[in-house]
Residue, then its C-alpha position, 0 to 999 in steps of 0.5 A: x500500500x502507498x499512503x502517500x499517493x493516497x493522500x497526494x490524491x486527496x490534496x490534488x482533488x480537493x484544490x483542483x476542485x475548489x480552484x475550478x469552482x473559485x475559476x469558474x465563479x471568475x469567469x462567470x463575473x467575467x462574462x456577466x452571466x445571470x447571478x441567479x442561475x442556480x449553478x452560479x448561486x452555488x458557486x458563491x455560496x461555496x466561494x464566499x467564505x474566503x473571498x469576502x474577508x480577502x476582498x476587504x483587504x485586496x480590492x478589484x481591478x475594474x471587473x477584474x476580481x483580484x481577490x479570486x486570482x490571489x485565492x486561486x493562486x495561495x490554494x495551488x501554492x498551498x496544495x505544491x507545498x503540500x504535495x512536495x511535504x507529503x511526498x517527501x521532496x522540497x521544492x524552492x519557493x521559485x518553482x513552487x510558484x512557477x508550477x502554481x501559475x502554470x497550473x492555473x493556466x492549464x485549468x483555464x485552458x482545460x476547462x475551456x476545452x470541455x466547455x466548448x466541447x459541451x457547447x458544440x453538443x448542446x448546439x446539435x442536441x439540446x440548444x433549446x433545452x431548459x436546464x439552467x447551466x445550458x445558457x451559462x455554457x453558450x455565456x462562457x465559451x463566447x467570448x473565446x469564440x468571439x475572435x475566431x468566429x471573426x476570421x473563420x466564416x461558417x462553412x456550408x452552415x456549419x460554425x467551424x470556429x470551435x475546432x480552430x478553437x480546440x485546435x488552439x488550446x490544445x497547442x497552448x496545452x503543448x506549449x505549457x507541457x501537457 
């Protein structure tokens, strides 16, 4: 049995999980999606414990919510340094950093790749469908979309920008080394 490797695990699920929900509570600010879908409700009520008293001392940049960033990027560093303590093997400051905000970055672009794939679904099958985390899908991808969507005309009817999109994380994904 591997006792570390459990609970490296447990520490790399649950920041992975509460750096998504801290994210996507981000970029649902970002895009100014309706506050009172139900999904986004439970993202604040799950986020607000710390981002209120950190919000006090760190404020906004414009729209911008710094105090989500700084919560994201403390949760990453915390959980490295965890993982390295756990594991037995020290990492330096610096790179304990550098893994924090490359991390981040791949969770931005990971969850934008399972987004747009969402969308492209629901655009086939279930455009019309009433669940609330539908209009809050089309609300996140667009605004990625939005630039290809510019250069890349629709071809015979079909909207090829979420390929090129996907084409373009995933290179991104290559270049930060996943």
């Amino acid at each position: 049995m591997n006792p570390q490797g459990a609970f490296s695990y447990l520490v790399t699920t649950l920041v992975d999980l509460y750096v998504a929900a801290v994210l996507l509570r981000l970029l649902l600010q970002w895009v100014q999606a309706d506050f009172y879908n139900p999904l986004s409700q439970f993202l604040i009520r799950i986020t607000n414990p710390p981002l209120q008293p950190m919000r006090r001392l760190i404020p906004a940049i414009g729209r911008f919510d710094t105090a989500a960033v700084v919560l994201m990027l403390a949760l990453e560093i915390a959980g490295l340094t965890l993982l390295s303590t756990i594991n037995g093997s020290r990492m330096g400051w610096q790179l304990i950093f550098t893994f924090a905000v490359v991390k981040l970055l791949m969770t931005l672009l990971w969850l934008y790749f399972f987004l747009i794939i969402l969308a492209v679904i629901l655009s086939w099958v279930g455009a019309r469908a009433r669940h609330p985390i539908i209009p809050l899908i089309f609300q996140l991808t667009a605004p990625v979309l939005r630039p290809f969507r510019r250069f890349i005309p629709p071809v015979a009817g079909v909207d090829l920008s979420p390929l090129f999109a996907l084409l373009a994380i995933r290179f991104l994904l290559y270049l930060l080394g996943w």
